[in-house]
MARRO-133158 format. One record per residue: x, y, z of N, C-alpha, C in turn; residue in one letter. Coordinates in steps of 0.02 Angstrom, whole numbers, plus 50000, padded with zeros to 5 digits. Atoms other than C-alpha are relative to their C-alpha. Layout:
XYZXYZXYZA
...
***
This chain:
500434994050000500005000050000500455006250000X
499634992250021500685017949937500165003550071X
500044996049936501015028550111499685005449972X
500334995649986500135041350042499174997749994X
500395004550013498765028350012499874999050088X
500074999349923498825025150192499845007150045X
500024994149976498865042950247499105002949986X
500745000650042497175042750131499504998850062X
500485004249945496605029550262499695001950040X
500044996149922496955037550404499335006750010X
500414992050040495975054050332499294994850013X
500695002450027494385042050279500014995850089X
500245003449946494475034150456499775003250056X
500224994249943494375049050574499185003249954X
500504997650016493065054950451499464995049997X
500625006049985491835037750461499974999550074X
500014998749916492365039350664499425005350002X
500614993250018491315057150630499194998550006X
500385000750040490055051350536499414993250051X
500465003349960489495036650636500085002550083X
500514995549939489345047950797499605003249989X
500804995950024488085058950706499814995949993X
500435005549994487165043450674499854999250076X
500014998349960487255040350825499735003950066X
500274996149947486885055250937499215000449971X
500674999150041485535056550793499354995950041X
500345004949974484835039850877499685000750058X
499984997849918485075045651056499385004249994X
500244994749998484285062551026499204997349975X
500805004950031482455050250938500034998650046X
500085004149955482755039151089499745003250069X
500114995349944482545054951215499395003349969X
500494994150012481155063551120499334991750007X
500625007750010479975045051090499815000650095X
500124999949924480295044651287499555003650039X
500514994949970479505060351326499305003949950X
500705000250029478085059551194499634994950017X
500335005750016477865043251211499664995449939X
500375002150068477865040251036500444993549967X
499955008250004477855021951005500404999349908X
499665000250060478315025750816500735001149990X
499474999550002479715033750848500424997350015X
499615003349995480375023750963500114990649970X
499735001150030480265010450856500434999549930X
499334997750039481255017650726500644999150020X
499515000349957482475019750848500474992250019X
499825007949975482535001050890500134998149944X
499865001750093482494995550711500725003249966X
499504994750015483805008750682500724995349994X
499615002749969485114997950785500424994949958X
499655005650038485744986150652500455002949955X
499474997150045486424999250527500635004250053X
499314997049948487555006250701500484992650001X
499735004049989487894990450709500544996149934X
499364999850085488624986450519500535004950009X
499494993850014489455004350521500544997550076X
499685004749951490314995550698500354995949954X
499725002050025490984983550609500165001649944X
499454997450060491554990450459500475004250004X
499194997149961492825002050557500144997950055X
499525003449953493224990150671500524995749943X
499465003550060493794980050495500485003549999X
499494996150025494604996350453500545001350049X
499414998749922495724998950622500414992449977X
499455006049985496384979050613500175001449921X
499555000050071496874981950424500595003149985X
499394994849987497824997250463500494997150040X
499445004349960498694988550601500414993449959X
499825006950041498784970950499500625003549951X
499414998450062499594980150347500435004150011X
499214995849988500614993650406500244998650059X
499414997349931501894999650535499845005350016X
500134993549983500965013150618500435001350043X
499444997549938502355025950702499485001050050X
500345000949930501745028550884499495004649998X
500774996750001500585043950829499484996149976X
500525003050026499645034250718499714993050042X
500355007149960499565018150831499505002150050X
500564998649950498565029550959499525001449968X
500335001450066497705034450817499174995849990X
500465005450000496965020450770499854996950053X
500255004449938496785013450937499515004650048X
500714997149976495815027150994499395001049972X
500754997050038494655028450850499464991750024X
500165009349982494485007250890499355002150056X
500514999349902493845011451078499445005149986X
500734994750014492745026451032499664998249968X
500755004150040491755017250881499534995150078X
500485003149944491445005251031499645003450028X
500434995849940490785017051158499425003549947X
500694999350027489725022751012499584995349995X
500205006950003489265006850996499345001150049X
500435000749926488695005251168499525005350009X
500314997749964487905021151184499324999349945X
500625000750042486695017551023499714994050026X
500315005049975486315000951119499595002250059X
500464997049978485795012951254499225004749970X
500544997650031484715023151140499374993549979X
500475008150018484015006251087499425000950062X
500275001349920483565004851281499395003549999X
500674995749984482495020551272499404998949949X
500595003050054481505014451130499554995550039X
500415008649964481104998551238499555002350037X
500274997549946480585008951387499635003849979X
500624995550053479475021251262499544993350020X
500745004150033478175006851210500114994450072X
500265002149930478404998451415499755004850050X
500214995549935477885014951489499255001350013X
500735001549992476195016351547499705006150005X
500084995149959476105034151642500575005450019X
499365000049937477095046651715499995001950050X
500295001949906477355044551895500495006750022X
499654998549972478695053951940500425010549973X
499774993250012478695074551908500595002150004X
499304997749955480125078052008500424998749966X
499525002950026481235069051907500205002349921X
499874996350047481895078751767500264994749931X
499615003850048482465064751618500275002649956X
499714996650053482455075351487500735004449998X
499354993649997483815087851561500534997550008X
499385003850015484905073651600500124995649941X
499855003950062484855064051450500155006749962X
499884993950021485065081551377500905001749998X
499395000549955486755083951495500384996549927X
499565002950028487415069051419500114997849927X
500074998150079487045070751240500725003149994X
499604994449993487965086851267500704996149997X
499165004249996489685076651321500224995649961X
499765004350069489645064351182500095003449958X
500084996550059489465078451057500705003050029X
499524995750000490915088451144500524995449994X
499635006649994491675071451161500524998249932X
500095001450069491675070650974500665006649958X
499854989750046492075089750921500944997850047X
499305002549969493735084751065500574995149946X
499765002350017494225072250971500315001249888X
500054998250099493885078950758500555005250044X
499574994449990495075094550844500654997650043X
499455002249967496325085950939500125005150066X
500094995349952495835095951090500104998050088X
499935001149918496445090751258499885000950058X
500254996649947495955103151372499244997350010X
500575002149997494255097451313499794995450040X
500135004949956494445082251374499794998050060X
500174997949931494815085651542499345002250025X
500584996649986493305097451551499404993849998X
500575003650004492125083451494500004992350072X
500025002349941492805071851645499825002250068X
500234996049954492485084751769499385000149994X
500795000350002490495086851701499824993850039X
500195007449992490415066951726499834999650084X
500024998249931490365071851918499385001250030X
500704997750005488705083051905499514995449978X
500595005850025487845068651798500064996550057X
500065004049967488295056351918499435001350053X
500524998949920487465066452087499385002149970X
500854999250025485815072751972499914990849976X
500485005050010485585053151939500264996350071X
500205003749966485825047052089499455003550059X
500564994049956484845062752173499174998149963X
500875001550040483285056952040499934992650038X
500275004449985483505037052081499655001350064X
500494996649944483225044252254499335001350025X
500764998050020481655052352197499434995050005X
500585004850014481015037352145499994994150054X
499995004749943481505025852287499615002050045X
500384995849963480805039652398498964997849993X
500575001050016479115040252303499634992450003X
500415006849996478995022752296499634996050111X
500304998449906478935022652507499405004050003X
500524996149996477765034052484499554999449992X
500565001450048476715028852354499304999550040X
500605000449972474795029252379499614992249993X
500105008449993474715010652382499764998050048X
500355001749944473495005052513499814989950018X
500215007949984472834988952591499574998449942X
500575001750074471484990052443500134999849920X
499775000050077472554990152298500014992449999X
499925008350004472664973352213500704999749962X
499384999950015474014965652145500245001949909X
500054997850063473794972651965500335007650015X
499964993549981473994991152061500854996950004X
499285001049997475614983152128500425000449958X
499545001450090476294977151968500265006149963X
499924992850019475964993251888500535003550018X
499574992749966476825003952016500684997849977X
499535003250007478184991752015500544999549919X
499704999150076478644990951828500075008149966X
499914995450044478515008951794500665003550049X
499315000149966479885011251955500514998049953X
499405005450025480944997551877500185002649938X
499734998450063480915005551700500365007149994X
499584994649999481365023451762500514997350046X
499395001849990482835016751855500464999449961X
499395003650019483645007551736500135008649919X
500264991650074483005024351588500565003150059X
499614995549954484085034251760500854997449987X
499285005250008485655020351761500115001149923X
499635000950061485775020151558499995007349982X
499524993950005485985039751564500595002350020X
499315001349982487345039551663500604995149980X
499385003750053488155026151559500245003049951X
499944996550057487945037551421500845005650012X
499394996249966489085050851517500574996749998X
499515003549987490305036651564500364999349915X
499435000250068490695032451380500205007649991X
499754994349990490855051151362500625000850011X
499464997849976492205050851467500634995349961X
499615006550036492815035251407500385002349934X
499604999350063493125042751223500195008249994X
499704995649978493795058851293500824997750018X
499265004549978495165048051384500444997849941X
499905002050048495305040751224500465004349955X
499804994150031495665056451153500455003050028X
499244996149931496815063951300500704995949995X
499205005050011498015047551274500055000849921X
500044998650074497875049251061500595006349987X
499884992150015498245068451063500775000350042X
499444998249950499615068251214500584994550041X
499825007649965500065049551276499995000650058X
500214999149900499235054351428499474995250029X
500735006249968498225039551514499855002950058X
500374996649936497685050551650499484997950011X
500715001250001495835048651617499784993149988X
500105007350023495985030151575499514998050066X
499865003149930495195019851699499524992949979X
***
């Protein structure tokens, strides 16, 4: 292969890295709006969606072991490609979360729980994958940092909401005269904002994850690794 043929690569690989995070957040951003319409169409779009993240996944994970297989990347390019490797994943993962909110769209019944803001945190962490992104197309370091520090604030607004809902559920107006249909109910629409609370904060975590990614790439700094 030509080295400037390779250099090509490199070019067309940071730019499909791009390309399938706008997909991507695209997914996220359906997966948070179906949630708070409750629109069963959308979210399955959303779910359906999940197979072409999942081709574009493997077709630059092909492209990372080819680069490695066939050349001799010097040590910039080996972080390179090894960070674009780990970040397709964490996109990966976080369109498997968007998936999630599709699921929890067409299992939700009601909503129980005012107090609990979803939208503003799934919002939040949109936000950090996108800066996550823009960090990494700019080779921006400082960025990085900054987006590990946010990961802090997400954490205490979702565990300040599960709260909410643990709270409310003590609370609940569940009497000796409910039957066990009332139970059920209460019970499954708890259980689905939990885990809708837990897979926002995963969202954040990859965040950080392909920030780190980006902080060792840009500087050969594993600070943020973990």
């Amino acid at each position: 292969m030509p080295r400037e043929d390779y250099q090509d690569q490199l070019e067309s690989l940071e730019d499909d890295v791009l390309y399938m995070s706008e997909v991507v957040l695209e997914r996220f951003r359906m997966g948070l709006d179906a949630l708070e319409r409750k629109d069963e169409e959308l979210a399955h779009e959303v779910i359906e969606g999940d197979h072409e993240i999942n081709e574009l996944y493997l077709e630059l994970e092909g492209d990372c072991i080819d680069l490695l297989a066939l050349q001799q990347p010097v040590a910039s390019d080996l972080r390179f490609i090894a960070a674009s490797f780990k970040i397709i994943t964490d996109l990966e993962r976080v369109a498997d979360l968007a998936t999630n909110l599709g699921e929890y769209t067409l299992d939700a019944k009601r909503d129980m729980y005012p107090d609990v803001d979803i939208q503003a945190i799934g919002d939040t962490t949109l936000e950090m994958v996108e800066d996550a992104m823009a960090a990494y197309a700019a080779r921006d370091a400082a960025a990085c940092h900054d987006i590990a520090e946010r990961d802090d604030a997400v954490d205490d607004r979702c565990r300040d909401a599960s709260d909410t809902v643990v709270r409310d559920l003590i609370e609940s107006e569940l009497d000796a005269d409910s039957d066990d249909t009332d139970v059920e109910d209460l019970m499954n629409e708890v259980s689905r904002l939990l885990l809708t609370i837990r897979d926002l904060e995963r969202v954040g975590d990859h965040a950080v994850n392909m920030a780190a990614r980006t902080l060792y790439m840009v500087e050969n700094d594993d600070a943020l690794i973990y």
